[in-house]
Backbone bond lengths (Angstrom), bond angles and torsions (degrees), N, CA, C in turn:
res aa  C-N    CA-C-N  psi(-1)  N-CA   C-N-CA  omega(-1)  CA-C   N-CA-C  phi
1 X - - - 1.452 - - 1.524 110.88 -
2 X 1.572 123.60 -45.62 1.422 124.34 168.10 1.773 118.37 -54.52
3 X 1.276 121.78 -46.42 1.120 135.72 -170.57 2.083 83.29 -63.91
4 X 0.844 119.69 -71.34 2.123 132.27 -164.42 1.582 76.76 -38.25
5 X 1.372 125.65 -68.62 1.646 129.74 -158.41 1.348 110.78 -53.54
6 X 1.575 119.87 -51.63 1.112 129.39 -167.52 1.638 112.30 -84.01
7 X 1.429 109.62 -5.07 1.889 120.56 179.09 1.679 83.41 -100.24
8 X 1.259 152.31 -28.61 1.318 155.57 167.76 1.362 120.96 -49.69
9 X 1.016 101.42 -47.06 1.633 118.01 -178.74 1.509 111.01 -88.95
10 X 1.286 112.50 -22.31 1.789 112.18 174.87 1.453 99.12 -85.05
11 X 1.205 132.96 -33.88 1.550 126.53 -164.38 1.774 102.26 -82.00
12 X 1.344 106.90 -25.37 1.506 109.89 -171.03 1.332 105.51 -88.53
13 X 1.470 129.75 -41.61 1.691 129.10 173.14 1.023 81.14 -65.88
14 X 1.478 151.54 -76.70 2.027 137.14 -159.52 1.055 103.65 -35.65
15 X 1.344 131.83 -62.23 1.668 129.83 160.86 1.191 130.74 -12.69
16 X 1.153 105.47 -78.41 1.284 132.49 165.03 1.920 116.70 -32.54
17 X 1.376 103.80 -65.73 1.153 112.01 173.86 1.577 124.92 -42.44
18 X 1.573 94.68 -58.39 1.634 111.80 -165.77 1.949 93.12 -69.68
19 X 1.064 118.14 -38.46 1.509 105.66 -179.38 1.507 105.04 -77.37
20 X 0.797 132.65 -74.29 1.648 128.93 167.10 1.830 96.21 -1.27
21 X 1.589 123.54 -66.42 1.437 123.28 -143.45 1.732 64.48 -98.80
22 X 0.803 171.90 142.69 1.911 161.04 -11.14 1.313 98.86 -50.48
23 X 1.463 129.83 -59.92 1.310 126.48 -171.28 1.445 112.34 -37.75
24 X 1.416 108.62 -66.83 1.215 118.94 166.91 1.943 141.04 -28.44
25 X 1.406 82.21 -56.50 1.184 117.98 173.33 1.785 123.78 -43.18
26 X 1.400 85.77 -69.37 1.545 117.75 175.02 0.941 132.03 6.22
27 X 1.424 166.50 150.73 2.059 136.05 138.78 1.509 86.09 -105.13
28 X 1.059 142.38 -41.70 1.652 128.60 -156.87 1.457 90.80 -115.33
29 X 1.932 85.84 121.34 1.957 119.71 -148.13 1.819 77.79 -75.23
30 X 1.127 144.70 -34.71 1.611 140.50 -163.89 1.418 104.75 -53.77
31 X 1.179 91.85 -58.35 2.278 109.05 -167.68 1.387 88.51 -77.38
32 X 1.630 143.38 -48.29 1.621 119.32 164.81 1.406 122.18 -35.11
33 X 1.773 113.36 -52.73 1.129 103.48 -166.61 1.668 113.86 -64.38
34 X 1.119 108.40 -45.41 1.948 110.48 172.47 1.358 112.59 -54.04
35 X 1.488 122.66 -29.81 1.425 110.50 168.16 1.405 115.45 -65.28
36 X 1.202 117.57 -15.62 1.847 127.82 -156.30 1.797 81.06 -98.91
37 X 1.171 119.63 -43.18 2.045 114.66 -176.25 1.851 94.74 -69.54
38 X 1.465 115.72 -39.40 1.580 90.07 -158.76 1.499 108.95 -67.37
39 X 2.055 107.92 -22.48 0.994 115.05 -154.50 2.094 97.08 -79.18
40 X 0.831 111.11 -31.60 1.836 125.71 174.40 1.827 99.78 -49.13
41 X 1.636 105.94 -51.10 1.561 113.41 -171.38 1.232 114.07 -57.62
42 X 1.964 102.78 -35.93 1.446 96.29 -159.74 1.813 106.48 -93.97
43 X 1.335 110.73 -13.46 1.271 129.08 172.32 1.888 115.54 -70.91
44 X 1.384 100.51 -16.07 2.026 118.41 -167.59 1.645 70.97 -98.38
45 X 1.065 118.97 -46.64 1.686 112.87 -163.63 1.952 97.98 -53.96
46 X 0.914 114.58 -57.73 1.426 142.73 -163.85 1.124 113.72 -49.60
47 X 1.435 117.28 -57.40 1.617 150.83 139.52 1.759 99.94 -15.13
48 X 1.470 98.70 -75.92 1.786 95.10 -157.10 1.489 116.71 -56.39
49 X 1.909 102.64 -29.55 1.500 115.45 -170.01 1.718 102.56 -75.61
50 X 1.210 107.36 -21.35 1.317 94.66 169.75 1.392 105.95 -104.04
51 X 1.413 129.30 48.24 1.401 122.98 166.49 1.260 131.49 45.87
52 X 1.351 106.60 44.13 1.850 110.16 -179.64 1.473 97.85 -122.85
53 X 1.468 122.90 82.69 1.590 122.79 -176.61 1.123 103.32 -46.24
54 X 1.806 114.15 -63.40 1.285 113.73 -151.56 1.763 125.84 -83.73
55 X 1.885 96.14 7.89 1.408 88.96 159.42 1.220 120.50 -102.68
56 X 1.287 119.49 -14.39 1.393 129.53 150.28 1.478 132.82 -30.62
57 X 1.329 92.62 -48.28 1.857 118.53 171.43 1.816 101.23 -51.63
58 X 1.353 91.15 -58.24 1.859 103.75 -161.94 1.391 104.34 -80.38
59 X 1.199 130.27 -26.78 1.664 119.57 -177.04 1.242 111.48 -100.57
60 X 1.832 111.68 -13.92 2.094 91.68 143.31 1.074 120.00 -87.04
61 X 1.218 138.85 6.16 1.665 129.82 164.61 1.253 98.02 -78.27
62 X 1.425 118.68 -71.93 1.609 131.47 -159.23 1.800 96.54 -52.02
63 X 1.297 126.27 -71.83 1.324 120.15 -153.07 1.357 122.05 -118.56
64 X 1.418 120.43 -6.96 1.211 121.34 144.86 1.938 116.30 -78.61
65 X 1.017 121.19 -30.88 1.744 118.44 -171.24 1.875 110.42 -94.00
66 X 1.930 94.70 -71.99 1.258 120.21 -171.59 1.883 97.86 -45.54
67 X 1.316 114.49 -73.68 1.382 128.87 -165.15 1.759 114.96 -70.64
68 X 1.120 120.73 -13.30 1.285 109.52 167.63 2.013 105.19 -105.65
69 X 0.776 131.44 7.27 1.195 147.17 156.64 1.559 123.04 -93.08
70 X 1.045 125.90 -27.08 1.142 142.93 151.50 1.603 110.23 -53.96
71 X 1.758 116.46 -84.71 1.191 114.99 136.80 1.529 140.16 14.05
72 X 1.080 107.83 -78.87 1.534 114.66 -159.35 1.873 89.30 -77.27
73 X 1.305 121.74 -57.01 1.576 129.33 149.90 1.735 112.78 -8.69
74 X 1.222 113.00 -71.28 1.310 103.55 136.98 1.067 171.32 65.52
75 X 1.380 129.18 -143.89 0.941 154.71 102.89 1.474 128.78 -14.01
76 X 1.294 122.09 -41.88 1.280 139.02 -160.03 1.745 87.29 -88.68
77 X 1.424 119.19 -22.51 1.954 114.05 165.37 1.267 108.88 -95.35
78 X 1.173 152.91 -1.26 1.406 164.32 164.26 1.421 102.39 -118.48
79 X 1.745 87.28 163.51 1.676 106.19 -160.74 1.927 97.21 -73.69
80 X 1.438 100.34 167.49 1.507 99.56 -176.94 1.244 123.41 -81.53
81 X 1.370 109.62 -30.50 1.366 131.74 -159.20 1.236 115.01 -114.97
82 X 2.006 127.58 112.92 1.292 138.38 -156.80 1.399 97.24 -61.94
83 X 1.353 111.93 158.92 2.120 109.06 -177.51 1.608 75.96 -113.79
84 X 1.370 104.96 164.31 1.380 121.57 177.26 1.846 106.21 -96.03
């Protein structure tokens, strides 16, 4: 059961990581911002396995909902696509 928890928590920080470095990555700010929500999901994931409900609660409002909605808001007055 420790080993299932502890293979849980490596696949979800990997998550985490690889969207973080897409976010980054990115040129078209739209597909950043969804990399920046999966990377919140897989980080809320991360959160629960280590048993912190109630930040779980607040960092899908705050940065999976509030902040990519904010975001896309936005964006949606500026152009989509980063210029080099």
């Amino acid at each position: 059961m420790i080993m299932v928890h502890l293979l849980m928590l490596l696949v979800a920080s990997l998550l985490g990581l690889f969207f973080s470095y897409m976010a980054i990555t990115e040129k078209d700010l739209l597909k950043a911002i969804a990399y920046s929500a999966g990377q919140g999901v897989a980080y809320s994931i991360l959160f629960y396995l280590l048993m912190a409900p109630d930040v779980v609660l607040a960092y899908i409002a705050i940065a999976v909902g509030i902040y990519s909605a904010l975001l896309v808001f936005v964006v949606s007055k500026t152009t989509r696509y980063e210029e080099d």
